[in-house]
Every structure is written in C-alpha cells, then in structure tokens.
C-alpha positions in Angstrom: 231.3 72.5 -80.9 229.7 68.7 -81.4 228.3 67.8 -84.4 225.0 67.0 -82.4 225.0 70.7 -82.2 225.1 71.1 -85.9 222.6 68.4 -87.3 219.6 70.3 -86.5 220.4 73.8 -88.1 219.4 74.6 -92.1 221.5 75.0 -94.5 221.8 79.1 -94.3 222.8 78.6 -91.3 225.3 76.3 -91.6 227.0 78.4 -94.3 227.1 81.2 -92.3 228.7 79.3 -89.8 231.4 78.0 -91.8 232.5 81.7 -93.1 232.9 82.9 -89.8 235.1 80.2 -88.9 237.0 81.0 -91.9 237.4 84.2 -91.2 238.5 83.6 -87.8 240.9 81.0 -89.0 242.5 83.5 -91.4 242.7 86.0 -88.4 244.6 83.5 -86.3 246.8 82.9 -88.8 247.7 86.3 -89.8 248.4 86.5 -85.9 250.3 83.7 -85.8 252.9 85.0 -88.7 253.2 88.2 -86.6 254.1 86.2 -83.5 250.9 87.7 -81.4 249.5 84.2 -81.4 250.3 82.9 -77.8 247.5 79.9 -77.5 248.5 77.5 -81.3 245.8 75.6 -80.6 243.6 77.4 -81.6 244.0 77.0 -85.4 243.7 73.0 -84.6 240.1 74.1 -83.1 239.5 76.4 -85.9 240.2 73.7 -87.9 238.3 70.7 -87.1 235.2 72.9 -86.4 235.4 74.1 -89.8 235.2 70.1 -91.1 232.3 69.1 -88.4 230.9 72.2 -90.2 231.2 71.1 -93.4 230.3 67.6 -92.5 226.9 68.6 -91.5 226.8 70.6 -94.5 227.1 67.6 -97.0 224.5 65.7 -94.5 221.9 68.6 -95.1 222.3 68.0 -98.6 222.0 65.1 -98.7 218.8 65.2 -97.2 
C-alpha cells in the first residue's frame, strides 16, 4: 500500500481502512503469542500501513 493510493479516498473511507488494519494487527499478534505466526513481518507491514493510513488521514483533515 503507497500513500498515492490513499490521498484520493474520503475520509469514511480512510477510517474504515485504518480499523481493519487494526483489527488485523491485533489478529497477528494474538497469533504471534500462540507461536502460529510463521511470516514476523507481517506486523512491520501491519504496522507502517496503519501510519501511511493515518497520515492521509490528518492530510484529509486538513483539507
């Protein structure tokens, strides 16, 4: 995900955005404290999506 990608959406939009990736971040890290987590990663990518998110977010309100 590229914050190019996320400039042009609304507001709404971005919100939902940013609770799915917080729900998937809070899946992967319930996974990772049972040890089914195989690919760590992913919570740095969870991660930095959920900032571009909320990056766009404060742009769009700024607006």
């Amino acid at each position: 995900m590229n914050y190019t990608d996320l400039k042009d959406k609304s507001e709404a939009e971005l919100l939902e955005m940013i609770k799915e990736k917080k729900l998937e971040l809070f899946t992967l890290k319930a996974k990772q404290r049972t040890m089914q987590l195989t690919n760590t990663s992913e919570l740095r990518v969870a991660k930095k999506d959920i900032a571009r998110i909320q990056t766009a977010l404060t742009a769009a309100r700024a607006k």
